[in-house]
N, C-alpha and C positions, 0 to 999 in steps of 0.2 A: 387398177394395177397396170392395164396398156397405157394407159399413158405415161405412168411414169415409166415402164422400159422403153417408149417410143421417145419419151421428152428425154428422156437420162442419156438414151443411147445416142439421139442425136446433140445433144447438147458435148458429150464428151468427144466426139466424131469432130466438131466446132475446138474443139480446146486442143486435138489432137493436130488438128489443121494448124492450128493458130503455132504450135511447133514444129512442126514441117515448115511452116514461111520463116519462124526466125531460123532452123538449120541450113535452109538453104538461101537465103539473103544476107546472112548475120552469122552462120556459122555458129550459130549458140546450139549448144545441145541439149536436148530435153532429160527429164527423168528416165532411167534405166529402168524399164520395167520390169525387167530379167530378176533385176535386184530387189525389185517390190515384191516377185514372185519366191526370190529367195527367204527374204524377211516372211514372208506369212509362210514357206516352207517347212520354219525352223521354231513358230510356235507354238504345234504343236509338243515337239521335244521341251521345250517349256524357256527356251530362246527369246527371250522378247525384246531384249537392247543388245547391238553388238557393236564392238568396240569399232570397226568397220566394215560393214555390210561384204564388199568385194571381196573380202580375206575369209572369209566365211566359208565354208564348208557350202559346194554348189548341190542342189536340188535338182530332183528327175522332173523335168517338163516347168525347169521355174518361169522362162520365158511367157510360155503359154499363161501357168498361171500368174502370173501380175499382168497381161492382160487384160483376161478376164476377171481380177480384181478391181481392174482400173475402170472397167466399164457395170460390173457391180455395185460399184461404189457410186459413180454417175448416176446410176438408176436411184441408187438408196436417197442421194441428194434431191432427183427429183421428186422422191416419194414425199419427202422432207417440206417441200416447196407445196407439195396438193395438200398436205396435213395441215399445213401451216395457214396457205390462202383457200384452200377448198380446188372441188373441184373445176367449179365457177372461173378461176383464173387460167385452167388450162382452155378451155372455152373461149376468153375474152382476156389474154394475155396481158401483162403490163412490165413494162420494162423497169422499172424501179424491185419488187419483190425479186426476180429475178435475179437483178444484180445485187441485190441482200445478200440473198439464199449465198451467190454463186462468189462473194466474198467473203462472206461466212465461213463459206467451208475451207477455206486456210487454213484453220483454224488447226483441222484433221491433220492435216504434214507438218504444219510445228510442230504440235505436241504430241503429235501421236508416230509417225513416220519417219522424220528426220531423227529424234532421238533415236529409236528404234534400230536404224540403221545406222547411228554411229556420228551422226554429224550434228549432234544436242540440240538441244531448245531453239527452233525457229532458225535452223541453221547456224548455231550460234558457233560449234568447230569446225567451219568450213573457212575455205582461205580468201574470201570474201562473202563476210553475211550478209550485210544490208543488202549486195547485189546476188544473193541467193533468195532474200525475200522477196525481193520488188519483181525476181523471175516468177516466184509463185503465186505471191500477189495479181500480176497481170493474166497466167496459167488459170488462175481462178476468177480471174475478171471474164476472160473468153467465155471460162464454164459459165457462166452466169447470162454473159450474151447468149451462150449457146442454147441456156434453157429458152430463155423469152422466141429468141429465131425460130427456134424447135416445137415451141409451143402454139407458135404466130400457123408454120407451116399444117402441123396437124388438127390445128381451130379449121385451116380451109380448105384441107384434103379430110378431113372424117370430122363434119361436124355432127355436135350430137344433137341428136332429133328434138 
């Protein structure tokens, strides 16, 4: 379980980075996380699609929580990646599963997220989708570097006995 919050958490720290360089080179702005924190605010009220997330009825500490959803969910991805390849690969890293797992998990914001919040299937009502995917797309290519990098660093700062 440490290694998937060590690989998760830095792996998503990586993905986080990787939007800070395009906001401030590029100007492109990343996912709101406020708004992610709103979306899981509202389902337990039994909320689960809104026709726009931002019009939405705001949340006490939503910021906070999507967050800590975001880096949750990192982890759960890396849990994902030691189920899948053992724990043998957090040991002796390899960058191809990595970037599996860390394209993979796209998957979770089309169909599960982006609807969610109002902007349909794989970004499908947003006022450019394909350039909403290929955001996500590469969003989740970083995570997937981010695992392998993350994995690489804690094989040679806590290797196991």
């Amino acid at each position: 379980m440490t290694y998937a919050v060590v690989i998760g958490c830095g792996a998503t720290i990586i993905m986080d980075l990787w939007a800070i360089m395009l906001k401030r080179f590029f100007g492109i702005s990343s996912l709101n996380y406020a708004m992610v924190g709103r979306w899981i605010g509202h389902l337990p009220k039994g909320y689960l699609v809104h026709q726009n997330i931002a019009q939405s009825l705001p949340i006490k500490h939503e910021k906070a929580l999507g967050w800590l959803a975001h880096y949750l969910i990192g982890i759960a991805f890396a849990a994902l990646l030691l189920v899948i390849y053992g724990l043998n690969w957090a040991t002796h890293p390899r960058l191809l599963p990595a970037l599996i797992i860390g394209i993979v998990t796209v998957l979770a914001p089309f169909f599960i997220l982006q609807p969610g919040m109002g902007a349909g299937i794989a970004a499908s009502k947003t006022p450019k989708p394909n350039v909403a995917r290929f955001r996500s797309l590469l969003a989740h290519t970083a995570f997937g570097f981010g695992l392998y990098i993350s994995a690489g660093l804690v094989a040679i700062l806590f290797p196991l006995s």
